[in-house]
C-alpha positions, -999 to 999 in steps of 0.1 A, spaced: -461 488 154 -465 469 121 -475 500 109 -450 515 117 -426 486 104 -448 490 71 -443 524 61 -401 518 70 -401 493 49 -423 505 21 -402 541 23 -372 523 19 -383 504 -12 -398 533 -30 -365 554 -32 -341 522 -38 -363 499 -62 -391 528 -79 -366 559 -82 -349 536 -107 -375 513 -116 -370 506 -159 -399 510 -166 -432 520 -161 -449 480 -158 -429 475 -126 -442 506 -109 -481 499 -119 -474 464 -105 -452 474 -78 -480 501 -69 -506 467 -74 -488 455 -47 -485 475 -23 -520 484 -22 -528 447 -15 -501 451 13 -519 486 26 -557 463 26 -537 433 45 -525 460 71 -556 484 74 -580 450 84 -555 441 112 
């Protein structure tokens, strides 16, 4: 289930927020933290 509710809401960021991101800084840190997000989830 929060997977579930992870990859939603992590879908729904990456064509809103990164397919006009300005520049490529937000997306390295952006990608930064969503793996954090990925290690929180995957030790649950």
């Amino acid at each position: 289930m929060a997977n579930a509710i992870y990859n939603f809401f992590f879908n729904l960021l990456d064509h809103e927020a990164l397919s006009s991101a300005p520049s490529a800084y937000f997306n390295n840190g952006w990608n930064a933290i969503k793996q954090l997000f990925n290690a929180f989830f995957s030790s649950r």
